[in-house]
C-alpha positions in Angstrom: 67.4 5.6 -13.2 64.8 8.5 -13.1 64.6 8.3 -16.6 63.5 4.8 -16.2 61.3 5.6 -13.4 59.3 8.3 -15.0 58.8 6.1 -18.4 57.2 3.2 -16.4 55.0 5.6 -14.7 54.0 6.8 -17.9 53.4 3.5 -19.5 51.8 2.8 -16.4 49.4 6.0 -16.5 48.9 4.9 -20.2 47.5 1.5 -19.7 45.1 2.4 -17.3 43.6 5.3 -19.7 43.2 3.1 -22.4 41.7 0.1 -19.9 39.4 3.3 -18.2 38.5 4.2 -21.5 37.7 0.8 -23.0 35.5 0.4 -19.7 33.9 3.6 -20.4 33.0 2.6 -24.0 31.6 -1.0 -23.0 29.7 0.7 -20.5 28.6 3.1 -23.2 27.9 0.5 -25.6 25.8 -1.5 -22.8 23.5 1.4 -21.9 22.7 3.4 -24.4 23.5 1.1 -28.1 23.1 -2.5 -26.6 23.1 -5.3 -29.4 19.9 -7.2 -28.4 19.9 -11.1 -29.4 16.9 -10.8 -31.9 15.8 -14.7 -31.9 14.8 -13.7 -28.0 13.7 -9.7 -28.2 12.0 -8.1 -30.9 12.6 -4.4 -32.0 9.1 -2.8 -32.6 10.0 0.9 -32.1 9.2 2.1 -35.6 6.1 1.1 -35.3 3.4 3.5 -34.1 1.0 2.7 -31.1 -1.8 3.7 -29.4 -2.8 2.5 -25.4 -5.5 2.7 -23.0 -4.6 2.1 -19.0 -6.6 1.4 -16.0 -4.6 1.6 -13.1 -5.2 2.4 -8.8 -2.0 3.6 -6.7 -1.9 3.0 -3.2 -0.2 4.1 0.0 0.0 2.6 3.5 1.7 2.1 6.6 2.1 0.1 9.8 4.0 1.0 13.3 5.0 -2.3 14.4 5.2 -3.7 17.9 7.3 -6.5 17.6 7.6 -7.3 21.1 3.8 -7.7 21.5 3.5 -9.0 17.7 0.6 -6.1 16.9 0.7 -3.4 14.6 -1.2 -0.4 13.7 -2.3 -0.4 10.3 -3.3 3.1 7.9 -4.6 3.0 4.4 -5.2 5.5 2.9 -9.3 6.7 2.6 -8.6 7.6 -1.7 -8.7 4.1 -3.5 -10.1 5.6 -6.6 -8.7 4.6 -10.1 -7.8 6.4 -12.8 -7.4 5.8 -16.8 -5.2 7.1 -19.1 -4.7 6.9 -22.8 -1.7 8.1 -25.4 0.6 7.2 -28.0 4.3 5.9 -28.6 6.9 6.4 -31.2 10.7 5.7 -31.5 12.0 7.5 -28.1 8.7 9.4 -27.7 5.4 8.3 -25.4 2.5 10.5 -24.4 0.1 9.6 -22.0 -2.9 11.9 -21.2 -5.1 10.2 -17.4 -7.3 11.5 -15.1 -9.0 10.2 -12.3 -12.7 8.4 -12.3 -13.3 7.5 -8.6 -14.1 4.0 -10.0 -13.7 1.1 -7.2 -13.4 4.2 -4.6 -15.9 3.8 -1.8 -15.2 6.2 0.9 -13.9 8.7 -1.5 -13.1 10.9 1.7 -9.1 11.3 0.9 -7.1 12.9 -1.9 -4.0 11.5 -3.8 -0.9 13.2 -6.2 1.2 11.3 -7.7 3.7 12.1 -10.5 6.3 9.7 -12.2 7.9 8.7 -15.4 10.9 5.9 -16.4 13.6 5.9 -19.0 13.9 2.2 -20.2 17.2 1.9 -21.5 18.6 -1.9 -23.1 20.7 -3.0 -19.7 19.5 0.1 -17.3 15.9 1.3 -16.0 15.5 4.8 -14.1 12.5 5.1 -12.3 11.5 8.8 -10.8 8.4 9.2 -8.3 7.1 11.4 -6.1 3.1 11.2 -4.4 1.6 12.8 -1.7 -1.5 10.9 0.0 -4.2 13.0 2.5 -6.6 11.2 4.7 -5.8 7.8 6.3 -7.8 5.2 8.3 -7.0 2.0 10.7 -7.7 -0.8 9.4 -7.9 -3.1 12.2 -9.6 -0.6 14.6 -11.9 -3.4 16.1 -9.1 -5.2 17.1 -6.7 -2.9 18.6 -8.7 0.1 20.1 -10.9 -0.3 24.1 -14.3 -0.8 23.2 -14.4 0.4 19.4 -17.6 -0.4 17.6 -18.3 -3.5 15.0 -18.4 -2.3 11.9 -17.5 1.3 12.4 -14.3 3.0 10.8 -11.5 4.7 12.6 -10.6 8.0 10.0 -7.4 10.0 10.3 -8.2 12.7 7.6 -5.7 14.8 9.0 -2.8 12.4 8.7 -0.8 13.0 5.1 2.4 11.0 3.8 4.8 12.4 0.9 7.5 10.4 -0.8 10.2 10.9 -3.6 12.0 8.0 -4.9 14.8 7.8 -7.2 16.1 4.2 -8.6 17.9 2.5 -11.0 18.7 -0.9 -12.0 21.2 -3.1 -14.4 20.3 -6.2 -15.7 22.8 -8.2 -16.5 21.4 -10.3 -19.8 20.2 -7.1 -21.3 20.5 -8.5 -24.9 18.1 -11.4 -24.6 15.9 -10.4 -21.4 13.7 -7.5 -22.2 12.5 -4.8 -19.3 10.9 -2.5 -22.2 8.8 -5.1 -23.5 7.1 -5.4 -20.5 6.0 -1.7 -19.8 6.0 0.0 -23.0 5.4 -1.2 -26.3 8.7 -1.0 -28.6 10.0 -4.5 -28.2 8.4 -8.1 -28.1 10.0 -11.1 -26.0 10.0 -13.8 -28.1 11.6 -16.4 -25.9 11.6 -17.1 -22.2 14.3 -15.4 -20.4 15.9 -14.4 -17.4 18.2 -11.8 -16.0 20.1 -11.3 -12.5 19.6 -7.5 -11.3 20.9 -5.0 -9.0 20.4 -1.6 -8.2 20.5 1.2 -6.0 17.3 3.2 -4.3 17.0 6.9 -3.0 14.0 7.4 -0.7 12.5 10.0 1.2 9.2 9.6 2.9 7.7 11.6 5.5 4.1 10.6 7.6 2.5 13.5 9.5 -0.9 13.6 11.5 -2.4 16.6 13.6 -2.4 14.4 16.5 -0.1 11.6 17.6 -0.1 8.6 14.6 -1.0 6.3 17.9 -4.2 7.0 19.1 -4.7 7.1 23.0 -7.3 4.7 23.0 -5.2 2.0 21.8 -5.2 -1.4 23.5 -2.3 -1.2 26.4 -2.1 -5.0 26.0 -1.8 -5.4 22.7 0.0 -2.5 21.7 2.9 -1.8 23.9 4.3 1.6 22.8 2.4 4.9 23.9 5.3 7.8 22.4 2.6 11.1 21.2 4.6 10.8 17.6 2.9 13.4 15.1 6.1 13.3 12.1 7.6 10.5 11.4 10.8 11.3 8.5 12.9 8.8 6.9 16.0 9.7 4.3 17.1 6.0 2.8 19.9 5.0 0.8 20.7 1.9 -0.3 21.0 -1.3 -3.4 20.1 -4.8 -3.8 19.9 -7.2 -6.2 17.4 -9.9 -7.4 16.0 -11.8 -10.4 13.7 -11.4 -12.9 12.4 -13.7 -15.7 9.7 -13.4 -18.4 8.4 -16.8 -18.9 6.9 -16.4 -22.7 4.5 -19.4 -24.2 3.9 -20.2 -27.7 0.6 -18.3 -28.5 2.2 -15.3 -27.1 1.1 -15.0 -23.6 3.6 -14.7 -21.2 4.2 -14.4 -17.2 6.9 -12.1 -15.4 8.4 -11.9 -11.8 10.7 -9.1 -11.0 12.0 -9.5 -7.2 15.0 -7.6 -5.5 15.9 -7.2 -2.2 18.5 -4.4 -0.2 20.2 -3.1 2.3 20.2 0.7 3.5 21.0 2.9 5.5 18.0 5.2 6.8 17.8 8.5 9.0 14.5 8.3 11.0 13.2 11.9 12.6 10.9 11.6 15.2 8.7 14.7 15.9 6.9 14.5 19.3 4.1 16.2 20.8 5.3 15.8 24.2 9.0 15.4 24.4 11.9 16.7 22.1 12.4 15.7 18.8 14.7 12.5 18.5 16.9 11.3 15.5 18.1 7.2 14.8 20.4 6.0 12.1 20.1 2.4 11.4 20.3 -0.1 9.1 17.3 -2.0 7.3 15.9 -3.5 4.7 13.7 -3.3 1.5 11.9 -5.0 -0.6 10.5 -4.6 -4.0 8.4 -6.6 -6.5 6.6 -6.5 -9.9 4.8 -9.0 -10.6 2.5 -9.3 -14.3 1.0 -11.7 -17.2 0.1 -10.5 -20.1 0.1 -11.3 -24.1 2.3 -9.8 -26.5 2.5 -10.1 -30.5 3.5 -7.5 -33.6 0.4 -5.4 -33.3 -1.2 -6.7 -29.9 0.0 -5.7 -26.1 -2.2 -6.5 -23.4 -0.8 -6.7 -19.8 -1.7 -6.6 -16.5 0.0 -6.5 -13.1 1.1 -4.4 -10.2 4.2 -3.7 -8.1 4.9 -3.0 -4.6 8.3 -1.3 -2.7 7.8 -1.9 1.2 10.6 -0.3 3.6 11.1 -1.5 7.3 12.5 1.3 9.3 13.1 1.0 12.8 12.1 4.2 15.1 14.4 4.0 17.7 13.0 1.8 20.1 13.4 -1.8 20.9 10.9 -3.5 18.7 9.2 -0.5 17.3 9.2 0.3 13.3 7.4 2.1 11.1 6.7 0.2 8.2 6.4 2.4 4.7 4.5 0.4 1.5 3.2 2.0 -2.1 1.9 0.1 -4.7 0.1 0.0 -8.1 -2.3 -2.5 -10.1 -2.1 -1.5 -13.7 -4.2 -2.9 -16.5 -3.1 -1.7 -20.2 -4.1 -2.8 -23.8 -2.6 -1.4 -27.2 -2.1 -1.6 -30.9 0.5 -0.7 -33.1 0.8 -0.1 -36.7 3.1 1.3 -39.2 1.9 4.1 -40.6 2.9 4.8 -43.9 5.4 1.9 -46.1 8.9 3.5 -45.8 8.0 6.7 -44.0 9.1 7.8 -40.8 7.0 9.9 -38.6 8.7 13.1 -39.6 9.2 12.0 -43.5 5.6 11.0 -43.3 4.2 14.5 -41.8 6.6 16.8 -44.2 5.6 14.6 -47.1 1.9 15.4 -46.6 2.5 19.3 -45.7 4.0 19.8 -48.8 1.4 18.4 -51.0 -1.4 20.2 -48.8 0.5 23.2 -49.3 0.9 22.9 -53.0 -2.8 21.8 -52.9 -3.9 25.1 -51.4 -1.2 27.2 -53.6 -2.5 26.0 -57.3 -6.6 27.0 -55.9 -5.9 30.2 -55.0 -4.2 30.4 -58.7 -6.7 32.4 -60.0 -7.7 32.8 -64.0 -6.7 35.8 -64.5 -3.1 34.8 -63.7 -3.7 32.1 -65.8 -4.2 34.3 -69.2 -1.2 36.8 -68.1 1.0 34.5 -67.9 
């Protein structure tokens, strides 16, 4: 009877290694070696290409009276843009930018932003992080006693840092393309669509010398008075949406990326007359891309922008602070092959090797020549 016992818990143990296992290898298969369906994506990664961007990051944010339906609203004071240009090979992309105050015309705050993505067949990772100095209210005239037409209300000593970390699956990875529509290794042939979800790590923190709610705010408009100066949030949380590349016959083409989520966020309230105060609640996010562009063997031309807003509520009734980055992005490239046959390594060893025999037989002297 043990006998019997054990061996069934050993077939048992068995089966579910080899159906963990088989899981783990169609997991494998879909992440990193994904069959792609070429009559709807294109494989132009060995191909070489060179880009150019123009592009303008953003940061913002809004506490939110929702009993008296008014909010105060910060942008921040740095809108200047910045260009960038670089190159793309296989699994390799370079991009060189700098900033050119274009389109920038307070120029009285200062921006750092750093982030990269790995574009994978069914999985994108996305890693950020930015920190934004100098802030003003946009609707001053309309919320502050007495504030004069015309004039601006600057916080230049209110900063905001964020990190994010994401990452999300799309389900019809092998005929709806994510990497043909911000880098330039595949094409979308054919109009396509894919259902998404993912998961979201964020951390953003707004600071100000004085309290974020100036004290000569409108009592009847805006209901809540709390001297905040640090407002921390640590979020957590997935969603799920849809995206679809609609793709015309000349080659121009239209996407919409959407997802919604659900997380759970730890708000820190620093105040400047009372103690500190800590809420855990539940709230949601949003986040959209949105872009047209045109796409061929050699051509890539897009432009768009994308936005993540986050509601979190502060711990009073009807009182939230509402967190939103964005970017506007314009890009054009070109892509070639460079040599017939020739990778990029087979192509630069190829041409070292006859530059070095090249140099060898002229410094050959005569002399050599007759002794030998």
């Amino acid at each position: 009877m043990r006998a019997r016992l054990a061996l069934s818990i050993f077939l048992l143990t068995v089966s579910i290694g080899q159906a963990e296992a088989q899981w783990l290898k169609e997991t494998y298969i879909s992440v990193f070696a994904a069959e792609r369906d070429t009559a709807y994506i294109q494989d132009l990664s060995r191909m070489f290409s060179v880009n150019a961007s123009l592009f303008q990051k953003n940061s913002a944010f809004s506490i939110d009276d929702l009993k008296n339906l008014s909010s105060l609203q910060y942008s921040c004071s740095d809108s200047s843009s910045s260009v960038s240009a670089g190159f793309a090979y296989k699994w390799l992309s370079l991009n060189l930018g700098f900033s050119t105050g274009l389109f920038d015309r307070h120029r009285s705050g200062k921006k750092t932003n750093l982030s990269t993505q790995i574009l994978l067949p069914a999985v994108t990772l996305k890693f950020s992080g930015s920190i934004y100095k100098g802030y003003y209210l946009e609707n001053a005239e309309s919320i502050l006693q007495d504030w004069p037409v015309g004039s601006r209300f600057d916080r230049p000593d209110i900063t905001t840092a964020s990190l994010r970390v994401s990452a999300d699956y799309y389900f019809n990875y092998t005929r709806y393309s994510r990497k043909a529509l911000t880098s330039h290794g595949e094409l979308q042939r054919r109009t396509a669509g894919s259902a998404v979800v993912g998961i979201l790590l964020n951390m953003n923190m707004v600071e100000g010398d004085s309290s974020l709610v100036p004290r000569a705010v409108n009592e009847s408009l805006f209901g809540y008075h709390e001297q905040i100066k640090t407002v921390s949030n640590t979020l957590i949380g997935a969603g799920g949406g849809y995206a679809r590349t609609f793709v015309t016959p000349v080659g121009i083409y239209f996407n919409l990326d959407m997802q919604m989520g659900l997380a759970y966020n730890k708000c820190l309230l620093q105040l400047d007359d009372a103690p500190d105060r800590r809420h855990d609640a539940l709230n949601l996010y949003f986040q959209g891309d949105l872009s047209m562009g045109f796409n061929s063997k050699h051509w890539f031309a897009n432009i768009g922008g994308n936005i993540l807003a986050i509601e979190s509520p502060m711990g009073n009734d009807g009182v939230s602070i509402n967190n939103m980055n964005g970017m506007m992005r314009a890009t054009v490239a070109y892509r070639f092959e460079l040599e017939k046959n020739y990778g990029v390594y087979e192509l630069f060893t190829t041409k070292w090797h006859q530059w070095r025999d090249y140099r060898a037989a002229k410094k050959q002297s005569p002399t050599d020549n007759l002794a030998e």
